[in-house]
N, CA, C, O and CB atoms as a CASP TS submission, in Angstrom:
PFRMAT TS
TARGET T0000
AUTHOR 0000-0000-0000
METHOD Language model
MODEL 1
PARENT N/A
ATOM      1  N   UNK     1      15.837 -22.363   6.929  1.00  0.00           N
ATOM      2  CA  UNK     1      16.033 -21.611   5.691  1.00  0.00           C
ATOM      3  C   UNK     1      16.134 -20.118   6.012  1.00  0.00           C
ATOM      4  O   UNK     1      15.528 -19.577   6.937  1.00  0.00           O
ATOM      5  CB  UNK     1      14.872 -21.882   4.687  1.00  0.00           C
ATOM      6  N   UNK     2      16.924 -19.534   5.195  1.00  0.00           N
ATOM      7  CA  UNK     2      17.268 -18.113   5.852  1.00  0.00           C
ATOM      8  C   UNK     2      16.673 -16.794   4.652  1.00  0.00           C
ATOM      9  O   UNK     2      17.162 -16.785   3.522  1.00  0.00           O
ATOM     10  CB  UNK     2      19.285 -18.032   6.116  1.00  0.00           C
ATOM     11  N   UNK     3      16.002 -16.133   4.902  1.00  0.00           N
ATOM     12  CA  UNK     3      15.154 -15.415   3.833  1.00  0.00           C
ATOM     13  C   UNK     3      15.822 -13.769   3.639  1.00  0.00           C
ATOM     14  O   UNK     3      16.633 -13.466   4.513  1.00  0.00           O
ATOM     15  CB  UNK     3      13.366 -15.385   4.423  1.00  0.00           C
ATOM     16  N   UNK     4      15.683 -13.247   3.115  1.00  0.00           N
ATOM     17  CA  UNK     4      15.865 -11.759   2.964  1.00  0.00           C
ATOM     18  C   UNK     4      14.945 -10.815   2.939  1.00  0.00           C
ATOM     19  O   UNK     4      14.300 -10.780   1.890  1.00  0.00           O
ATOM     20  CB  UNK     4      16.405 -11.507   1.993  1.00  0.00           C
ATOM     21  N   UNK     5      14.599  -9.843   3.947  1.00  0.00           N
ATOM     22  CA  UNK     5      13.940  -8.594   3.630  1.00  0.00           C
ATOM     23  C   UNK     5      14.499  -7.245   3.894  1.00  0.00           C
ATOM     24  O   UNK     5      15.222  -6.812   4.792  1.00  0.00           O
ATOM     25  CB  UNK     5      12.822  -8.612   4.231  1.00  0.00           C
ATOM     26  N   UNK     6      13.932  -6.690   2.813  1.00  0.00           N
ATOM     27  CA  UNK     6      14.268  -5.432   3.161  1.00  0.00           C
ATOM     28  C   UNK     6      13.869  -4.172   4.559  1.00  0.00           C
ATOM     29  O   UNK     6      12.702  -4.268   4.939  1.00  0.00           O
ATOM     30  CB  UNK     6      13.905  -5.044   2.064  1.00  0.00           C
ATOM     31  N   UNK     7      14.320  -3.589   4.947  1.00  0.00           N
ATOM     32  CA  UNK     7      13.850  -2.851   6.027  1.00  0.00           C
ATOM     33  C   UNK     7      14.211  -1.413   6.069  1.00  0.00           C
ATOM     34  O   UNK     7      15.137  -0.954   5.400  1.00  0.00           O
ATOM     35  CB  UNK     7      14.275  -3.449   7.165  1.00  0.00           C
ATOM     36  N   UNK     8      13.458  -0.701   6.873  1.00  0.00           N
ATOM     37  CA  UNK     8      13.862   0.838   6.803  1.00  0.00           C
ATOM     38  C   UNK     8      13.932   1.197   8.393  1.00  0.00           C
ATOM     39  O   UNK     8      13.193   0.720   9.254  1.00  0.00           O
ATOM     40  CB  UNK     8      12.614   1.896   5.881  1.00  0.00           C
ATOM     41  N   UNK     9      14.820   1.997   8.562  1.00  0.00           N
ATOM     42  CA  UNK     9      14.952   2.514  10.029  1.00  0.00           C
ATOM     43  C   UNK     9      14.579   4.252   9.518  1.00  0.00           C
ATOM     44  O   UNK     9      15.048   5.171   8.846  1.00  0.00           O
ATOM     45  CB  UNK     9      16.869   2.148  10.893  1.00  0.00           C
ATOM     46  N   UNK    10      13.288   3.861  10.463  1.00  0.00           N
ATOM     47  CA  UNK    10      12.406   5.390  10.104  1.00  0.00           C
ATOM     48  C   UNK    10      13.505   6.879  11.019  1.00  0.00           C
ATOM     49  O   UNK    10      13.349   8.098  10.945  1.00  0.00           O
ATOM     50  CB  UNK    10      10.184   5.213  11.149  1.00  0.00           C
ATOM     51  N   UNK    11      14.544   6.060  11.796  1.00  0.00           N
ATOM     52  CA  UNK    11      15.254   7.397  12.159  1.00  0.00           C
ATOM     53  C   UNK    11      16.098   8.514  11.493  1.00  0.00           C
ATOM     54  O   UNK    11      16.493   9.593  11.934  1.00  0.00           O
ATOM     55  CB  UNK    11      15.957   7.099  12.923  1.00  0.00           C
ATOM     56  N   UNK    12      16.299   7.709   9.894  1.00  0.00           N
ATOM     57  CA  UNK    12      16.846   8.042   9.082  1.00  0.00           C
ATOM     58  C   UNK    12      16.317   8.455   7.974  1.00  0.00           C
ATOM     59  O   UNK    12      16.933   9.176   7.189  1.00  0.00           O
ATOM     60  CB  UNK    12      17.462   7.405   8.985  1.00  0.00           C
ATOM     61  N   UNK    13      14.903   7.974   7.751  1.00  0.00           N
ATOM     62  CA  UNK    13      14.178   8.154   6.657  1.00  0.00           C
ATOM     63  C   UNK    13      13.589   9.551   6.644  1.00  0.00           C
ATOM     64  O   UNK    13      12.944  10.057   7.562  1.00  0.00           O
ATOM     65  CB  UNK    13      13.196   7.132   6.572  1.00  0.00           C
ATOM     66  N   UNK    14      13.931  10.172   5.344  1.00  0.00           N
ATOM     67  CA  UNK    14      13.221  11.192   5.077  1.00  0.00           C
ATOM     68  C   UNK    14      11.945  11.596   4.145  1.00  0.00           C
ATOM     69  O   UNK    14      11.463  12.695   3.871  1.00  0.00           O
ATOM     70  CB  UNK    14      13.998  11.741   4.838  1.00  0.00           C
ATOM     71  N   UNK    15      11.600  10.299   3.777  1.00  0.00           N
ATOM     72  CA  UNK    15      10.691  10.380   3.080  1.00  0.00           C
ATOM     73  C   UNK    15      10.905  10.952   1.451  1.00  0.00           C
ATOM     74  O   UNK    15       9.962  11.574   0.962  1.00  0.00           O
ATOM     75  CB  UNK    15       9.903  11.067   3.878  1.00  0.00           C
ATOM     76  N   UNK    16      11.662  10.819   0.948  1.00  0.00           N
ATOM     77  CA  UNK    16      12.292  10.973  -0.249  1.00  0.00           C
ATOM     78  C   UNK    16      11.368  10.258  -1.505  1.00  0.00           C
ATOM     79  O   UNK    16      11.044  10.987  -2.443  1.00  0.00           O
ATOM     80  CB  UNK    16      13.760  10.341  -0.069  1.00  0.00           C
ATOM     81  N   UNK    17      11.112   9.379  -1.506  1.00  0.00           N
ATOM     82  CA  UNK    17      10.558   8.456  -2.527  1.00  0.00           C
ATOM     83  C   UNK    17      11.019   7.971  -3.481  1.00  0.00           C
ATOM     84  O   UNK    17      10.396   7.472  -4.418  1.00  0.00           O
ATOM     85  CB  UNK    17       9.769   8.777  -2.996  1.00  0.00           C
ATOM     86  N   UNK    18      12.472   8.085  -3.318  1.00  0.00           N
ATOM     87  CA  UNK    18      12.902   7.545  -4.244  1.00  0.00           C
ATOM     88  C   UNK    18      12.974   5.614  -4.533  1.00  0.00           C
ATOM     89  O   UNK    18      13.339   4.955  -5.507  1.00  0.00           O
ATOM     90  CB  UNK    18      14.058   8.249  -4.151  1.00  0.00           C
ATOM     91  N   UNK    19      12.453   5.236  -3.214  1.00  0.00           N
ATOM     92  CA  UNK    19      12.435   4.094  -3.370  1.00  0.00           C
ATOM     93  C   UNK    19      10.987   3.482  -4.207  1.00  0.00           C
ATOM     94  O   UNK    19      10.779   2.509  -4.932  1.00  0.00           O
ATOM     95  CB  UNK    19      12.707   3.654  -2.051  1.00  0.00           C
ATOM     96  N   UNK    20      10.090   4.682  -3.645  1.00  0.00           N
ATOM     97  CA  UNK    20       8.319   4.517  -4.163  1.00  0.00           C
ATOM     98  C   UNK    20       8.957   4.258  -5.901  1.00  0.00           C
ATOM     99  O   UNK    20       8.915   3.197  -6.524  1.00  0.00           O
ATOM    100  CB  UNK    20       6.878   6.550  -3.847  1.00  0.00           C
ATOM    101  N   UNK    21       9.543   5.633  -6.397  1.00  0.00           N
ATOM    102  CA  UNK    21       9.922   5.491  -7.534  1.00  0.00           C
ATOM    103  C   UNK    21      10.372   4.356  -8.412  1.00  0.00           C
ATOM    104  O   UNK    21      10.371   4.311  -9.642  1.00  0.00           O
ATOM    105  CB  UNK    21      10.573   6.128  -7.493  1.00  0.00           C
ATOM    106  N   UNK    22      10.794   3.360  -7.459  1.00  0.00           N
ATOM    107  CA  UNK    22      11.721   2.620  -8.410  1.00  0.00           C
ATOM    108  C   UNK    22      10.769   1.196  -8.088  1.00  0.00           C
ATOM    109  O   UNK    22      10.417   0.953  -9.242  1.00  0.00           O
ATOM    110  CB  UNK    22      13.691   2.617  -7.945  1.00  0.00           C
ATOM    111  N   UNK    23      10.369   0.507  -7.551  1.00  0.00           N
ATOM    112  CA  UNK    23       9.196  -0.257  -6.919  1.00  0.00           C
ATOM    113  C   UNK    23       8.322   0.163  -6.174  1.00  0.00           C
ATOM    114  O   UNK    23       8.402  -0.087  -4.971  1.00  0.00           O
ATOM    115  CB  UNK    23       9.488  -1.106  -6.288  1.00  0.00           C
ATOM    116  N   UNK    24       6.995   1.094  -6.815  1.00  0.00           N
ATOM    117  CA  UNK    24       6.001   0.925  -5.604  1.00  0.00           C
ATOM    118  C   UNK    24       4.951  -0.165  -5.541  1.00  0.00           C
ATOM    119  O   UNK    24       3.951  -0.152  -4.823  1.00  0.00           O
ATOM    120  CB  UNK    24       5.240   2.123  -5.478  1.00  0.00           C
ATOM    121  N   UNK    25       5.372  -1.251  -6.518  1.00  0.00           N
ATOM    122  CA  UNK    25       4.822  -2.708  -5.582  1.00  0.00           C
ATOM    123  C   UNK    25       5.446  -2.864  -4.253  1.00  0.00           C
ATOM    124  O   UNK    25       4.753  -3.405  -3.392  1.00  0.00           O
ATOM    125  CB  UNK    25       5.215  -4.219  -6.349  1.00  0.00           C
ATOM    126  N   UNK    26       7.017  -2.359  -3.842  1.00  0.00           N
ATOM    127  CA  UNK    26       7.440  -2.677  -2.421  1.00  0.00           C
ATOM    128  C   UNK    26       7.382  -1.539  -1.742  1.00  0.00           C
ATOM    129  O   UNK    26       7.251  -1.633  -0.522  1.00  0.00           O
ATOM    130  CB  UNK    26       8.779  -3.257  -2.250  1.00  0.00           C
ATOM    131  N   UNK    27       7.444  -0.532  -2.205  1.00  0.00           N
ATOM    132  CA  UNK    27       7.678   0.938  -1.116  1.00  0.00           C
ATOM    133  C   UNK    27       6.383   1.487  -1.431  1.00  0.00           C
ATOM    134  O   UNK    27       5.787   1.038  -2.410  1.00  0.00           O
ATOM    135  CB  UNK    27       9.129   2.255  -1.510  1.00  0.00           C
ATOM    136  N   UNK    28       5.872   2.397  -0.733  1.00  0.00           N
ATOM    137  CA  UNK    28       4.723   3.070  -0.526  1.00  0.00           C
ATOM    138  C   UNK    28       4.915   4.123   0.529  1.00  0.00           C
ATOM    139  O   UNK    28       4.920   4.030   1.756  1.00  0.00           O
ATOM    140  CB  UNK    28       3.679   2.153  -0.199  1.00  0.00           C
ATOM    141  N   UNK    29       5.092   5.280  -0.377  1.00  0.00           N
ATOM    142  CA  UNK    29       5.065   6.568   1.097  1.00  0.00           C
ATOM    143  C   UNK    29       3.366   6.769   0.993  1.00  0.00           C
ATOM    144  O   UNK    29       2.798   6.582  -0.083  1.00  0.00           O
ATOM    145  CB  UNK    29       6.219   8.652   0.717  1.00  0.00           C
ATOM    146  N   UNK    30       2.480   7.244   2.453  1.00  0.00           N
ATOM    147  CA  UNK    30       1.596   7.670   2.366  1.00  0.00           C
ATOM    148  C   UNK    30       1.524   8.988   2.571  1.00  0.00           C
ATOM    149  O   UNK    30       2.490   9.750   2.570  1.00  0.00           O
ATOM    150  CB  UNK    30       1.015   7.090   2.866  1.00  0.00           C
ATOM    151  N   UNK    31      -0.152   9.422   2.835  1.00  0.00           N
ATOM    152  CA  UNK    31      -0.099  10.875   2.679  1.00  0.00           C
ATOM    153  C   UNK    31       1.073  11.724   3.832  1.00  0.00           C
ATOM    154  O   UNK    31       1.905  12.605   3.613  1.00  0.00           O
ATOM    155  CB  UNK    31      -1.756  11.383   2.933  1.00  0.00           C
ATOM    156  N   UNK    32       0.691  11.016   5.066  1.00  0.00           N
ATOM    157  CA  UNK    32       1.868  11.527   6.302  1.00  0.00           C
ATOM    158  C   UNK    32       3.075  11.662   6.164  1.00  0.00           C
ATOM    159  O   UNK    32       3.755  12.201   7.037  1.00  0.00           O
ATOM    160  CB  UNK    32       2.023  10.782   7.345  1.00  0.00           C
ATOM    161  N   UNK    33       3.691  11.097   4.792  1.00  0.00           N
ATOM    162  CA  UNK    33       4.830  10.769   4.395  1.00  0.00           C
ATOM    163  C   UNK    33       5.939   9.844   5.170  1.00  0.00           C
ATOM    164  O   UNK    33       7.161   9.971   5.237  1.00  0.00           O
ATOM    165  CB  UNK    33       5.240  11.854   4.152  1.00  0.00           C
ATOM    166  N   UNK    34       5.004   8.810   5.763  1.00  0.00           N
ATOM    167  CA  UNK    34       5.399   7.536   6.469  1.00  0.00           C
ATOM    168  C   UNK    34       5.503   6.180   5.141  1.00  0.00           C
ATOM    169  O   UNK    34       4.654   5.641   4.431  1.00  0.00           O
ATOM    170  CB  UNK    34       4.024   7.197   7.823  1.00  0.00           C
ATOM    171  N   UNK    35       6.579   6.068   5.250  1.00  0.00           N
ATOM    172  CA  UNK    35       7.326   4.705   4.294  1.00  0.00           C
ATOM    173  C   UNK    35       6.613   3.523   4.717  1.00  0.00           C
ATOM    174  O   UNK    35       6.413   3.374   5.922  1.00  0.00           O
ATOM    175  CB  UNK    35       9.129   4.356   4.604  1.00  0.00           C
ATOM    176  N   UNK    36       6.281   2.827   4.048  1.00  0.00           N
ATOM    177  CA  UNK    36       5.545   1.596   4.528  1.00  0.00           C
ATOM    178  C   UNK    36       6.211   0.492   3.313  1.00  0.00           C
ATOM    179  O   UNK    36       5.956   0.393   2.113  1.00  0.00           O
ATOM    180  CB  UNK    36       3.588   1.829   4.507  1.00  0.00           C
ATOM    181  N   UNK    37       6.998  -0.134   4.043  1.00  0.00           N
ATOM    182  CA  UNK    37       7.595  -1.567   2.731  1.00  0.00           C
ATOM    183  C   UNK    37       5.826  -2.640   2.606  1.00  0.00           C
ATOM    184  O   UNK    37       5.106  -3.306   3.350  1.00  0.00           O
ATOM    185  CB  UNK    37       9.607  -3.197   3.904  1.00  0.00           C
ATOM    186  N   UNK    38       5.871  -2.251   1.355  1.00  0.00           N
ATOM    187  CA  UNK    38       4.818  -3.534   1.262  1.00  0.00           C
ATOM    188  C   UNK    38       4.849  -5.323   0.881  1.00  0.00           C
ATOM    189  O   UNK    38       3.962  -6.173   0.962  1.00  0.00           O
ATOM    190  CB  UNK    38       4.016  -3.060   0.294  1.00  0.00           C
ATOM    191  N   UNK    39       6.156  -5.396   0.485  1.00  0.00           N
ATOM    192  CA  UNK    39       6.648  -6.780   0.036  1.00  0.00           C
ATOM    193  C   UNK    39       7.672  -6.696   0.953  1.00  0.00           C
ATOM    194  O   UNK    39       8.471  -5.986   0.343  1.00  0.00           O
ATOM    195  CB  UNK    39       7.092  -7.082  -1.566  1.00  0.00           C
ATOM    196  N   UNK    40       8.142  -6.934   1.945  1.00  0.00           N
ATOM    197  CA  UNK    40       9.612  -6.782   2.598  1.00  0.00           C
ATOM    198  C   UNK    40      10.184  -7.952   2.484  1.00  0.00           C
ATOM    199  O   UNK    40      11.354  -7.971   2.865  1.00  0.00           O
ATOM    200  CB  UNK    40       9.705  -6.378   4.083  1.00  0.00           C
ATOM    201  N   UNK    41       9.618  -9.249   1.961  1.00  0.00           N
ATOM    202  CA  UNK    41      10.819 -10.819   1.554  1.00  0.00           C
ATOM    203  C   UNK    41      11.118 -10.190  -0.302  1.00  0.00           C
ATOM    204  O   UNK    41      10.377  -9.887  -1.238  1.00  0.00           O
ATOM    205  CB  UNK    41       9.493 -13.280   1.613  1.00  0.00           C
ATOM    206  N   UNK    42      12.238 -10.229  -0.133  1.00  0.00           N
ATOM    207  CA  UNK    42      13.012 -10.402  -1.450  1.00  0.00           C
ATOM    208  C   UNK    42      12.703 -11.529  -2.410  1.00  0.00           C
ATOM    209  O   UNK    42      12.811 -12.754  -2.465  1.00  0.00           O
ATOM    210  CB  UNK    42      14.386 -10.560  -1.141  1.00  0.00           C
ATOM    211  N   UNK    43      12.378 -10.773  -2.954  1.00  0.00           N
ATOM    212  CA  UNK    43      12.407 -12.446  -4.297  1.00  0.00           C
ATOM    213  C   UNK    43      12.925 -12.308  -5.185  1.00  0.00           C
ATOM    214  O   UNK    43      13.679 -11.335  -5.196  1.00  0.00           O
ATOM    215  CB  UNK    43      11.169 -13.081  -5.087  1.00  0.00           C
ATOM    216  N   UNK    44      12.857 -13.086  -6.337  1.00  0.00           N
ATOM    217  CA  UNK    44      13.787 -13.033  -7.273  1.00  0.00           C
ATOM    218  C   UNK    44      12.798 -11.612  -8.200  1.00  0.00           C
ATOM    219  O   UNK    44      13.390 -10.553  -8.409  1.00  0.00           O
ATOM    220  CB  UNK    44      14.101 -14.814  -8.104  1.00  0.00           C
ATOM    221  N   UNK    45      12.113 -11.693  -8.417  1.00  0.00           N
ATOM    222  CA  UNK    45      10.981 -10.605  -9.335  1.00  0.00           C
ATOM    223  C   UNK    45      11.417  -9.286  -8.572  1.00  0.00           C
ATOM    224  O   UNK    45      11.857  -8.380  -9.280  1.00  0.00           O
ATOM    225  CB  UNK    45       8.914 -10.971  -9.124  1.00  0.00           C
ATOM    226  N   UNK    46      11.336  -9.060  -7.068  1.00  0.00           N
ATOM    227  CA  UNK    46      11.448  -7.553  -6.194  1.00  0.00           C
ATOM    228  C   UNK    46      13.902  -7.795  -6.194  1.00  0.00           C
ATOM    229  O   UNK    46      14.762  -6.914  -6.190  1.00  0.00           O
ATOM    230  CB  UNK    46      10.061  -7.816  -3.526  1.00  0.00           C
ATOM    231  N   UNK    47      13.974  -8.575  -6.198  1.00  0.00           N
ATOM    232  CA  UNK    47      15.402  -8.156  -5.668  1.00  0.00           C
ATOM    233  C   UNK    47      16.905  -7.124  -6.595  1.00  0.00           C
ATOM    234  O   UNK    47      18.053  -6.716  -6.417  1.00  0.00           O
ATOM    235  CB  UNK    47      15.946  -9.713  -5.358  1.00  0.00           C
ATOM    236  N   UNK    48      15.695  -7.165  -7.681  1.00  0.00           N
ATOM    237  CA  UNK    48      17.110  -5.903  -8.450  1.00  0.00           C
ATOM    238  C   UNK    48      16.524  -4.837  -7.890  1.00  0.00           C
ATOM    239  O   UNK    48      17.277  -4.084  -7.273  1.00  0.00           O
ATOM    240  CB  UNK    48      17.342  -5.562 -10.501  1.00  0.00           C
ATOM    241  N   UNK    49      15.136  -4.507  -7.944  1.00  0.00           N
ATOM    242  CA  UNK    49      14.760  -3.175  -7.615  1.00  0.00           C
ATOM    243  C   UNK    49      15.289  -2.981  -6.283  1.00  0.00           C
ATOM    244  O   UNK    49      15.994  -2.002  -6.040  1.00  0.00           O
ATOM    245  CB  UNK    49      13.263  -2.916  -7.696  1.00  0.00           C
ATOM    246  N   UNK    50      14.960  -3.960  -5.278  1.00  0.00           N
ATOM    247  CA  UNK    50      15.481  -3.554  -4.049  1.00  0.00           C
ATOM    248  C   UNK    50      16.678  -3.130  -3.704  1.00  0.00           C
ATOM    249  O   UNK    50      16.942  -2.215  -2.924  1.00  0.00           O
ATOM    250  CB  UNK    50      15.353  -4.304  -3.384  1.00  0.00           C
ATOM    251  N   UNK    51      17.396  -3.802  -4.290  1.00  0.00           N
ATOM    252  CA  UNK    51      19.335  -3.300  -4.411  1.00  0.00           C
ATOM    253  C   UNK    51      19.139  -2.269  -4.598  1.00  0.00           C
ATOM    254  O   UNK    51      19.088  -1.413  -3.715  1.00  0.00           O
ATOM    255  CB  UNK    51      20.523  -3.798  -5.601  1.00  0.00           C
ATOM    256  N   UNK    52      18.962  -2.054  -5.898  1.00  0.00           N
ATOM    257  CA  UNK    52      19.110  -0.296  -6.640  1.00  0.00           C
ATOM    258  C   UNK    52      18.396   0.720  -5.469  1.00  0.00           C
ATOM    259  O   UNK    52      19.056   1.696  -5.115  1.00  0.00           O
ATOM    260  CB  UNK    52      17.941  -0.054  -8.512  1.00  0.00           C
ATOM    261  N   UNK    53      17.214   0.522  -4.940  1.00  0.00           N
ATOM    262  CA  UNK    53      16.622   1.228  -3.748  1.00  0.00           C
ATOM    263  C   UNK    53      17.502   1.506  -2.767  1.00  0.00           C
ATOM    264  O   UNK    53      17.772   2.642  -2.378  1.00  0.00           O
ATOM    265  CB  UNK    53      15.600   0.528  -3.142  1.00  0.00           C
ATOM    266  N   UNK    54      18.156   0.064  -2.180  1.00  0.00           N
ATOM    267  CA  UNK    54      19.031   0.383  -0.976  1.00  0.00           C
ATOM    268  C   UNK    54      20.048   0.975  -1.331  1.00  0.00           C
ATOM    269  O   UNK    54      20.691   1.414  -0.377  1.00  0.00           O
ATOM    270  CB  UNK    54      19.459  -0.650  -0.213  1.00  0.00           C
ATOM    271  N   UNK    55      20.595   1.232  -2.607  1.00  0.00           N
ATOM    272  CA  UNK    55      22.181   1.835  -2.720  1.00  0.00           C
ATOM    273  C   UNK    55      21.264   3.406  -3.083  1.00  0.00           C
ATOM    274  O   UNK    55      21.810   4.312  -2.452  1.00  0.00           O
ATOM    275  CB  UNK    55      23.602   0.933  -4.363  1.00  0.00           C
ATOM    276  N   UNK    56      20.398   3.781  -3.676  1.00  0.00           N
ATOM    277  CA  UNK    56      20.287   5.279  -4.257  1.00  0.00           C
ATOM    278  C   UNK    56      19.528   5.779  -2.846  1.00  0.00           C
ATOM    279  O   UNK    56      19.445   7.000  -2.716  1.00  0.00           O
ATOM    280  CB  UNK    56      19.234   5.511  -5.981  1.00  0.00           C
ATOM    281  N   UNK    57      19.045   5.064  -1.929  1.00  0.00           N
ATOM    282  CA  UNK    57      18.462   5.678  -0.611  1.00  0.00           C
ATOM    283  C   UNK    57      19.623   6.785  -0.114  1.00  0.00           C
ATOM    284  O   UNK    57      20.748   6.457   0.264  1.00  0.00           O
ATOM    285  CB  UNK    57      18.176   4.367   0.661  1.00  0.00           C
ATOM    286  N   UNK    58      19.102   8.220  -0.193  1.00  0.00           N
ATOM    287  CA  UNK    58      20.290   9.495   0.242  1.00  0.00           C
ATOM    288  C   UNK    58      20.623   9.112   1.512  1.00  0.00           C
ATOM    289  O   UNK    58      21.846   9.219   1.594  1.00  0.00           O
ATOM    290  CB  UNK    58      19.743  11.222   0.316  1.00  0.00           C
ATOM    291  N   UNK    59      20.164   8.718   2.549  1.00  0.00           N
ATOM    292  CA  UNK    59      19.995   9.039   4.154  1.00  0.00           C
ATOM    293  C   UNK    59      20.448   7.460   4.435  1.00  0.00           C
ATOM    294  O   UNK    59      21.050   7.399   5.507  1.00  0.00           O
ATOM    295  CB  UNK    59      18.125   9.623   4.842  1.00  0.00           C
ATOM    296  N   UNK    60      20.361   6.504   3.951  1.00  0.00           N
ATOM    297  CA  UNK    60      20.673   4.977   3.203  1.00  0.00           C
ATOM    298  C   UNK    60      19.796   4.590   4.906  1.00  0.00           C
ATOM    299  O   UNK    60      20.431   4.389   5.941  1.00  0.00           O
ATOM    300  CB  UNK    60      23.009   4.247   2.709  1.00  0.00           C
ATOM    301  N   UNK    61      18.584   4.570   4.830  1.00  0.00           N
ATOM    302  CA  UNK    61      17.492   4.228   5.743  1.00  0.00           C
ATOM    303  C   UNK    61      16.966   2.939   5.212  1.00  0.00           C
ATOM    304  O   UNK    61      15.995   2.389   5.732  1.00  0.00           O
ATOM    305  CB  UNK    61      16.364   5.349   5.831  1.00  0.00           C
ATOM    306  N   UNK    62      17.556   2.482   4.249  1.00  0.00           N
ATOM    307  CA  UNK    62      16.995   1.148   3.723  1.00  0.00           C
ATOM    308  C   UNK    62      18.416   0.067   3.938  1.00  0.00           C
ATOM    309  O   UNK    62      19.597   0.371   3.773  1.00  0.00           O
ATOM    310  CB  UNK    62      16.407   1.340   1.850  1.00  0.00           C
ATOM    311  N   UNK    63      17.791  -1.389   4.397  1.00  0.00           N
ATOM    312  CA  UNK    63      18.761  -1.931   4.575  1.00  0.00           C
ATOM    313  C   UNK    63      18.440  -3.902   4.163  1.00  0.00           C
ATOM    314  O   UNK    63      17.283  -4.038   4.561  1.00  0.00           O
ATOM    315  CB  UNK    63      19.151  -1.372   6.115  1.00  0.00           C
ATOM    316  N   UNK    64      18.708  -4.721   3.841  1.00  0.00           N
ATOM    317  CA  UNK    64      18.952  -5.519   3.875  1.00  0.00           C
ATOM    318  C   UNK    64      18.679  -6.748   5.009  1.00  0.00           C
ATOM    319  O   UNK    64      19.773  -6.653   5.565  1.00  0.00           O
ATOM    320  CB  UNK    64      19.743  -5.142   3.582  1.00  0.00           C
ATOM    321  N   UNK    65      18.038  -7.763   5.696  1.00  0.00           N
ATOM    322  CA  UNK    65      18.380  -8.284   6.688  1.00  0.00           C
ATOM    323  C   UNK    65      18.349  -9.770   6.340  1.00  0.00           C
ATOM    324  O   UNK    65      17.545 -10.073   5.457  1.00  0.00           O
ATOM    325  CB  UNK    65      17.627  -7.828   7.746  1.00  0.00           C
ATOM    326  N   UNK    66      18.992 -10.633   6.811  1.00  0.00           N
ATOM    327  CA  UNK    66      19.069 -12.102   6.805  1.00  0.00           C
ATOM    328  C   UNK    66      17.822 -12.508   7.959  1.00  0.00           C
ATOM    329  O   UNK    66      17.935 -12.108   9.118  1.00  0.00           O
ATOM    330  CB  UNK    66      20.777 -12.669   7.263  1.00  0.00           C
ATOM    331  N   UNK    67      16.863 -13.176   7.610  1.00  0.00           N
ATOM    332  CA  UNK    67      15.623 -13.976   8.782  1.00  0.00           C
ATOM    333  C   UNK    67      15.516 -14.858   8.177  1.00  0.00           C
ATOM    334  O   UNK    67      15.078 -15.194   7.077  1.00  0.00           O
ATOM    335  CB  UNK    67      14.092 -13.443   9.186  1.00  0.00           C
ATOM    336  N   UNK    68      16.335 -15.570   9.664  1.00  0.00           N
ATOM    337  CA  UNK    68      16.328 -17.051   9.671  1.00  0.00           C
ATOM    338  C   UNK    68      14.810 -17.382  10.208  1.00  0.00           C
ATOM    339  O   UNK    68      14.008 -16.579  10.685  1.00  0.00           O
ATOM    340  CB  UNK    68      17.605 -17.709  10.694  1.00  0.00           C
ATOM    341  N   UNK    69      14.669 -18.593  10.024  1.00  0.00           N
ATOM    342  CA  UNK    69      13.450 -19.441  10.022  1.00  0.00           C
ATOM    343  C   UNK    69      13.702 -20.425  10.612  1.00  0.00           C
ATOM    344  O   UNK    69      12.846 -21.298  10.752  1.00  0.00           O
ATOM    345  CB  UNK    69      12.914 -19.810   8.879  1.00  0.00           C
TER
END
């Protein structure tokens, strides 16, 4: 079965929050201003927010991945 999570490549991330903004059940910047995904499998409840996250990400450090199982 092949699952979806979201992911961030911190080389790109600027710490913006705009993702905190839109789900911080899944995104969480802390005080260091280090991104931490807290739900990273997609589900049906997290997967509109996550879209909208990965397309309004400025630096687009958020991405999508297929994990197979």
């Amino acid at each position: 079965m092949t699952n979806r999570k979201v992911v961030v490549d911190y080389g790109l991330c600027e710490a913006n929050a705009i993702c905190m903004g839109i789900n911080p059940d899944v995104f969480h910047l802390d005080d260091d201003d280090t991104l931490h995904i807290l739900r990273p499998d997609i589900t049906p409840e997290t997967e509109n927010d996550v879209l909208e996250a990965v397309r309004r990400c400025p630096r687009q450090a958020l991405s999508i991945v297929e994990d197979g199982d």
